[in-house]
C-alpha positions as CSV (number, residue, x, y, z in Angstrom):
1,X,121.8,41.5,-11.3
2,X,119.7,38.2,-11.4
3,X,116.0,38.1,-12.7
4,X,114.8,36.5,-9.1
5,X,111.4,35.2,-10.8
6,X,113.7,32.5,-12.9
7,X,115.8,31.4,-10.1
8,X,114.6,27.7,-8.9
9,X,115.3,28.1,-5.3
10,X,113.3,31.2,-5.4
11,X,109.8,29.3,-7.2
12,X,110.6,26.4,-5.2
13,X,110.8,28.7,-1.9
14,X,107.9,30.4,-2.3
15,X,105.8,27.1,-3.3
16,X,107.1,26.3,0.5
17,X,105.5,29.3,1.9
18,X,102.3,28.6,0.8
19,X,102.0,25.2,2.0
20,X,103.4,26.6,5.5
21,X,100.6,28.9,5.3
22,X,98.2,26.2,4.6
23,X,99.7,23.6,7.1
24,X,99.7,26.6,9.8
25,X,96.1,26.8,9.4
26,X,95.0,24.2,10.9
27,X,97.4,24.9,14.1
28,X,95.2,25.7,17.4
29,X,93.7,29.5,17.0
30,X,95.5,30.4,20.3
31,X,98.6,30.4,18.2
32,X,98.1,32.9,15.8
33,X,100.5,35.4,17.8
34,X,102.4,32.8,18.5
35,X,104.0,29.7,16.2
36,X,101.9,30.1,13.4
37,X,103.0,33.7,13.3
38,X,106.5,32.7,13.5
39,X,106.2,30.5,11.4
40,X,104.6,32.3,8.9
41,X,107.0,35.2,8.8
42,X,110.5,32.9,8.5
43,X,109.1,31.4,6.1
44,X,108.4,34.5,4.1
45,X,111.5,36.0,4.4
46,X,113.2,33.5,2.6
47,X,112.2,34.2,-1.0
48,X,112.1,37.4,0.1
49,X,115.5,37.3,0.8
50,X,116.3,35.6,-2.2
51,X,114.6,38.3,-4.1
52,X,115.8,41.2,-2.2
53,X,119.8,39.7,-2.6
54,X,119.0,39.3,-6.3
55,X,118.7,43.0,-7.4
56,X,122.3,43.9,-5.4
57,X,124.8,45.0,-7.5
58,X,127.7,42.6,-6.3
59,X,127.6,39.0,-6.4
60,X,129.5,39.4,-2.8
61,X,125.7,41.1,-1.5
62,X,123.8,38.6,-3.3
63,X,126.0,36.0,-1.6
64,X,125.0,37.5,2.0
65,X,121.2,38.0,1.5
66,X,120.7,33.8,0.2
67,X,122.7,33.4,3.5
68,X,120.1,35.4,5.3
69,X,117.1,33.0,3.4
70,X,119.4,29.9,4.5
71,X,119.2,31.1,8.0
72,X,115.2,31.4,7.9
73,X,115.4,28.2,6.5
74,X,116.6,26.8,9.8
75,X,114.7,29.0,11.9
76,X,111.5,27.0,10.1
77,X,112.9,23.8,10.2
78,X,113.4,24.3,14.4
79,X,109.7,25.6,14.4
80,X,108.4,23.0,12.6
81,X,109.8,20.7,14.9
82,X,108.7,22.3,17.9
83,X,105.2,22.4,16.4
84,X,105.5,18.5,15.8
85,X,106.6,18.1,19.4
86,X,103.3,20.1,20.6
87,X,101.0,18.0,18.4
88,X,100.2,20.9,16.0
89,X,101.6,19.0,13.0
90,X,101.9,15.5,12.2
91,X,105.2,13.3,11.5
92,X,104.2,13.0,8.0
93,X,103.5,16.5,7.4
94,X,107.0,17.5,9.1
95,X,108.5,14.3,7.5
96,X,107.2,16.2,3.9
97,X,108.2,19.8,4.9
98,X,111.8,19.3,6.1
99,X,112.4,17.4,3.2
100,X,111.1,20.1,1.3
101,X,113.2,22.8,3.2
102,X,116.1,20.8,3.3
103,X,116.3,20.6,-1.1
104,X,115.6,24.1,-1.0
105,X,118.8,24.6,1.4
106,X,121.3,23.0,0.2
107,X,120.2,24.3,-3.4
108,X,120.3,27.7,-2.1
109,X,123.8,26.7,-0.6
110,X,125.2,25.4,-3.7
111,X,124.1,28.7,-5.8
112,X,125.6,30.7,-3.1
113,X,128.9,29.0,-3.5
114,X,129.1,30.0,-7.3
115,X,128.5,33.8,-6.0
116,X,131.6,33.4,-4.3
C-alpha cells in the first residue's frame, strides 16, 4: 500500500484541479451544467483515482486505477481544447494547462510502469 499524500503525481494532480477550477470560473455561466461541469469532474477524478488505486492491496489494482486518472487526464486535455476552440479559454491558458497535464501524464505513466 502507498501513502497517496507523498506521491508527486498525486500533489502535482491535484494543484491541477484547482487551477481548472479557477480557470473554469471565468467560462460563460450558461456552462455550468455543461463544460465547466465536465470539466470540473475529470479533472477531479484523477487524484482521486490516484488516491483510491493507492490503498489496493496489489500493485496489479494500483496499476489499473493510475490508468483510470491517465484516462481523465485525456478526457481534460479534449475539453480543454474544445473550450479553447469556443473562446472560453485562451491559447496561453490551454498552452500552460496541457503542458501541465501532459507532465502529470507521462509521470503517472512511468510510475505505472514500475507497478507492473
Amino acid at each position: 500500500m502507498h501513502q497517496f499524500k507523498e506521491l508527486l503525481i498525486w500533489k502535482k494532480s491535484r494543484s491541477f484541479c484547482s487551477k481548472i477550477y479557477s480557470i473554469t470560473a471565468t467560462f460563460p455561466s450558461e456552462e455550468k451544467f455543461g463544460i465547466i461541469n465536465q470539466l470540473r469532474r475529470a479533472a477531479v477524478s484523477i487524484p482521486s483515482n490516484i488516491a483510491e488505486g493507492s490503498s489496493r492491496n496489489s500493485n496489479k489494482d494500483f496499476a489499473r486505477f493510475l490508468e483510470i486518472a491517465i484516462g481523465s487526464a485525456y478526457e481534460v486535455e479534449t475539453q480543454l481544447l474544445i473550450s479553447s476552440d469556443l473562446g472560453f479559454i485562451n491559447e496561453a491558458n490551454t498552452f500552460e494547462l496541457i503542458n501541465l497535464l501532459e507532465e502529470i501524464t507521462k509521470m503517472t505513466s512511468r510510475f505505472r510502469a514500475t507497478l507492473l
